[in-house]
C-alpha angles and dihedrals in degrees: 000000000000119000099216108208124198095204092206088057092062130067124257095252095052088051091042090057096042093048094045092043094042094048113054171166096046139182118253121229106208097199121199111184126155122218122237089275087061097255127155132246131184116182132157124222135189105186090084150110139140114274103191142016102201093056103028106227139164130188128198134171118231089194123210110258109272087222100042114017086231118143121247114245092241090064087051104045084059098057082050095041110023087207135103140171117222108218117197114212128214131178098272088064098029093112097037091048076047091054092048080055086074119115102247123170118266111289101021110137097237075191090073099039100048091037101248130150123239118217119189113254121241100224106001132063097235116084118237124233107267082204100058118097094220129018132192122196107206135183110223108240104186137347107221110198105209097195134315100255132117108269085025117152120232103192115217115210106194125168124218110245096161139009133202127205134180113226092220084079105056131087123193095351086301121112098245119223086197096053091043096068091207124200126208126199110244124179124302110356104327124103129185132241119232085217121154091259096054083042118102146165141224125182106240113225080225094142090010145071122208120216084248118237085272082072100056115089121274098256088048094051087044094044112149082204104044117082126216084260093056091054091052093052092054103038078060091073116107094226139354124269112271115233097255089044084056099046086049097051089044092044090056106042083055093228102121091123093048112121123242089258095049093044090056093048086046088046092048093054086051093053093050093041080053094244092133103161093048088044083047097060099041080058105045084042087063095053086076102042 
């Protein structure tokens, strides 16, 4: 049953907790600005990703408070400085990124008061996080109001004119997901952590276009066994097995005697032990049984 939701019937605080819990996890911007007397400013922000690569551009919310409609300072140092830098968060700073959260009066450090370190910026005035594992320092290129209600959006548009990377976190050259630990906001007061188990991959059709899951056989596309993810795996391949392709790979896993039902719970472990042509064929093979 489907629960239908005008969102205008409901009160801010119950939209603002189904639309924080229902989309997520997301990224945290942990947003570091100065006002036009030079003091500093640390707030973290959810409501955030990057937009463009070339150029580089990222956009956060700063949102109105939900109990008094006021802007965060954030929101204000930036129409004063039109300046941030764009701290990344990962799992060893997660409680102290929570505690600068905090909301402490205008022109209190929330570097001092979470215990964080400030390092001077290369090319804007606020520091960066020496904790962080990435930093961005961004120019702000425009403040869009959404509205001035309590909950409202003000979308920061902030391009990238300098990043900073700590070299803990690359392997091979390469900046590593596994070795930055990243956290995501979730509802209410959980967050999720970016760790190898929670960690998986899925081949992009980038240079490359699968037959789609409309193409697979009837009794592959119905299957009681298969899950949506499985279709999917196997809708990614470019074509479908030849018979001969199919008679080698069943010849040499030795399961030519296997019934429909067991072919398509073989076929399932290989797709989620990514071995999607020999799945493939198991389940192409059973289609004629």
């Amino acid at each position: 049953m489907i629960k239908t939701i005008d969102p205008t019937t409901i009160p801010q605080p119950e939209l603002y907790s189904i639309l924080s819990t229902a989309v997520a996890p997301r990224p945290i911007c942990f947003a570091s600005t100065v006002d036009a007397e030079g003091k500093v400013n640390l707030s973290p922000y959810s409501f955030f990703n990057v937009f463009s690569s070339n150029p580089p551009v990222m956009v956060f919310s700063p949102t109105r408070s939900g109990r008094d409609n006021s802007l965060k300072h954030t929101h204000q140092n930036v129409v004063e400085v039109p300046e941030v830098v764009i701290n990344v968060v990962n799992h060893k700073m997660a409680e102290q990124m929570s505690l600068a959260s905090t909301a402490y009066d205008k022109g209190v450090n929330e570097f001092v008061k979470a215990g964080f370190s400030e390092v001077p910026s290369v090319k804007v005035k606020p520091p960066r996080v020496g904790e962080a594992p990435v930093s961005f320092e961004c120019t702000v290129l425009e403040v869009v109001e959404i509205a001035q209600t309590p909950g409202a959006g003000n979308l920061i548009i902030a391009q990238v004119d300098m990043i900073h990377v700590n070299d803990d976190y690359f392997t091979d050259g390469v900046l590593d997901t596994e070795k930055l630990d990243l956290v995501g906001r979730m509802g209410g007061n959980w967050y999720i952590r970016a760790i190898k188990e929670s960690l998986f991959e899925i081949p992009k059709p980038i240079r490359t276009h699968g037959i789609g899951v409309d193409a697979l056989p009837k009794g592959i596309r119905e299957s009681d066994i298969l899950t949506g993810n499985n279709l999917g795996r196997l809708g990614n391949m470019e074509s479908v097995l030849s018979t001969k392709e199919i008679k080698t790979v069943i010849a040499n896993e030795g399961v030519k005697n296997a019934s429909k039902t067991e072919l398509h719970c073989l076929a399932k472990q290989l797709l989620e032990d990514g071995d999607t042509v020999k799945a493939m064929a198991y389940l192409l093979y059973a289609e004629n049984l």
